[in-house]
N, C-alpha and C positions, 0 to 999 in steps of 0.2 A: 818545378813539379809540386812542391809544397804547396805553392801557392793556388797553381789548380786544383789538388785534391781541397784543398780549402774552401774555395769556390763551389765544387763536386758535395763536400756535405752543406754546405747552406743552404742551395740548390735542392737537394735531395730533403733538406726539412721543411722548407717550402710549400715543395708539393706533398708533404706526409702531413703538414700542420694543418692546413689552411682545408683541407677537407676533414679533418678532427677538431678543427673549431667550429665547423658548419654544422656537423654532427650535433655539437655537444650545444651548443647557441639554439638549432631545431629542439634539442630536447630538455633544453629551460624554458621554450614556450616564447610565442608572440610577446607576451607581457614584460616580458625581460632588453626585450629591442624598442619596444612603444615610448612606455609610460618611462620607464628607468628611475622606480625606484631608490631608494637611498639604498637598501642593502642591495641591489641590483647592478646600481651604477656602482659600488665598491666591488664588484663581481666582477665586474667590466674591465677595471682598473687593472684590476689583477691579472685576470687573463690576458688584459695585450701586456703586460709589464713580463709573464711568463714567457710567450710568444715572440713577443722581441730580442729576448735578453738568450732564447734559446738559436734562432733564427739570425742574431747578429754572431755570435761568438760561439765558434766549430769546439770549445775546451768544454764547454756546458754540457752532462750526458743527458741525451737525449731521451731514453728512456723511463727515465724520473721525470724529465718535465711534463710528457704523455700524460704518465699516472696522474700527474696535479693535477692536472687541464680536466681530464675524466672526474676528479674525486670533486674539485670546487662545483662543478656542474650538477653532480651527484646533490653535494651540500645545500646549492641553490634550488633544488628541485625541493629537498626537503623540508627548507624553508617557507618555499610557495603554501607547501601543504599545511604546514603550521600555521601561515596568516589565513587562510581561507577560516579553519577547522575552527580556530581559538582564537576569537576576537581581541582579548587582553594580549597576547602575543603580538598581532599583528600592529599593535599600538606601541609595541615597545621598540619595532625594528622601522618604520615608518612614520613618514607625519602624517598629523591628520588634519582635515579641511577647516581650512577656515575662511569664517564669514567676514569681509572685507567692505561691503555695501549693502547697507540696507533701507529701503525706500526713497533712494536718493539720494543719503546721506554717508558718508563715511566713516568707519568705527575707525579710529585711530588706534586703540590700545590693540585692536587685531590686526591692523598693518604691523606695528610695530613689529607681533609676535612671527610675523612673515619674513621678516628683515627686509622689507620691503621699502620704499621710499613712496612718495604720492607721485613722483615724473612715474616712475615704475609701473603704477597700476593706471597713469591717465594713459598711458602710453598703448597698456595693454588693452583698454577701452577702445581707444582708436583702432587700433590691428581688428578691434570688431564693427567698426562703422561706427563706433560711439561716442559722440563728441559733449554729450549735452550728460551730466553725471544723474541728474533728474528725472532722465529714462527708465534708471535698473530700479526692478524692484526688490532685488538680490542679485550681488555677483561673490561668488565664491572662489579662494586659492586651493585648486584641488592638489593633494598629496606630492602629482609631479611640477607642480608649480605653474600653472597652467591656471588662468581666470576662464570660470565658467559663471555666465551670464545668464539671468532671466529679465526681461523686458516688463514693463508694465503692460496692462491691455491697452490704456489708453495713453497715446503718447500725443499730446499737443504742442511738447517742444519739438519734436522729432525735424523740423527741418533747420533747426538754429544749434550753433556751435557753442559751449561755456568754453570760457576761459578762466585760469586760475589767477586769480589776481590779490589774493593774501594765501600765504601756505606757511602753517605753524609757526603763525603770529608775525611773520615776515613781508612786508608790499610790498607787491614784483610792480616797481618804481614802471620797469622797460615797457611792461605788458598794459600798465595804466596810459602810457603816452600811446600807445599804436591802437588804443580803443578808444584814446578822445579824452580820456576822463583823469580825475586828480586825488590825492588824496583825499582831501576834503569829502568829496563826493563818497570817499569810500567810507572816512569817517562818520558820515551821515545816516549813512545807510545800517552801520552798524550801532551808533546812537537807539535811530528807529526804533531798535529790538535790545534795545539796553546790553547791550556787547560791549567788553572790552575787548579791548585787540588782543589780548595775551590773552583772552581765552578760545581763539578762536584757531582749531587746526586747519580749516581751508574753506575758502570765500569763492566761489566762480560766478561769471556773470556772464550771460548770453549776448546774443547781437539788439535785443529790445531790452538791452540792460535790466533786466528781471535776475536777480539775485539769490544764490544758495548759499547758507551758510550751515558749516559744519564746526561743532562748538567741540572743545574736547571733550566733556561731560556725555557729549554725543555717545564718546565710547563705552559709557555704561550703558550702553540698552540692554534691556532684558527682553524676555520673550522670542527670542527669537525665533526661528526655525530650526528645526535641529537638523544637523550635516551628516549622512554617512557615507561609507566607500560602497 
């Protein structure tokens, strides 16, 4: 008998929870299920950590767990309103966008600040048809981590694929054997342009072996374009 009435309130929180998360999830707003912000997804956290923890174990009173559920939602709403209204606020609970590629080249020092890796962002290129890093003429890490692209107008690599074949001063040995070519050839190329290898965060070369070189120095650009939300 115990055990059914056990069954009977879990049962019963269930169906009481799960239309007062829907509720309160509607009234944080689209932006809160989309993007998932950092203070957002901590919202998140929390509420199924409440939800579970009330929903698995009949000892928990239920009626306090309500009120949280209500009051975090309440919090989150108020938060919304604070990053809209006040810029400086909205900076201090969120990241802000950073510029990752600029005219073909890659800023290192702004991956870095992404925690990002170069497989990470070539990777992310791909997932947009983009194989040739010579194309963007900016790609940016927006806030939910998410690369947003702008193309150049005129793309005459647009049908050849780069490959990465130094990445932060390291030569991917495998990726020079499956494109024909050797090191030499690559030490040549960076000769050409008076490069050492240790200064170089990433080298790609297409199918007409036409080469990008991206220098760490690279990551000091200046002027860029400025990023908002």
């Amino acid at each position: 008998m115990e055990i059914i009435r056990g069954l009977g309130l879990v049962a019963g929180r269930i169906i009481t929870m799960i239309p007062l998360m829907l509720f309160v999830t509607l009234f944080m707003g689209r932006k809160a299920i989309g993007e998932l912000p950092v203070f957002d997804f901590l919202v998140i956290l929390i509420l199924g950590a409440l939800v579970g923890a009330d929903i698995a174990d009949p000892d928990i009173r239920h009626i306090p767990t309500a009120f949280a559920i209500v009051s975090i939602g309440i919090v989150q709403k108020i938060f919304s309103v604070g990053v809209l209204k006040f810029r400086w606020f909205g900076k201090l609970i969120t990241f802000e966008p950073i510029i990752v590629i600029s005219k073909g080249k890659f800023i290192a020092k702004n991956i870095r600040k992404t925690k990002y890796s170069i497989d990470n962002i070539l990777q992310m290129l791909r997932e947009e048809k983009i194989f040739d890093v010579t194309r963007v003429e900016i790609a940016v890490i927006e806030a939910n981590g998410k690369l947003s692209i702008l193309e150049k107008a005129n793309r005459s690599s647009s049908s050849t694929i780069s490959y990465p074949i130094v990445r932060e001063g390291k030569i991917e040995k495998r990726i020079l054997r499956e494109l024909g070519i050797n090191e030499l050839w690559v030490d040549t190329q960076l000769a050409a342009q008076q490069i050492q290898i240790n200064e170089v965060f990433l080298v790609t070369v297409d199918d007409l072996h036409r080469v990008s070189i991206t220098k760490y120095m690279d990551s000091d650009l200046t002027n860029l374009p400025p990023v908002h939300h």
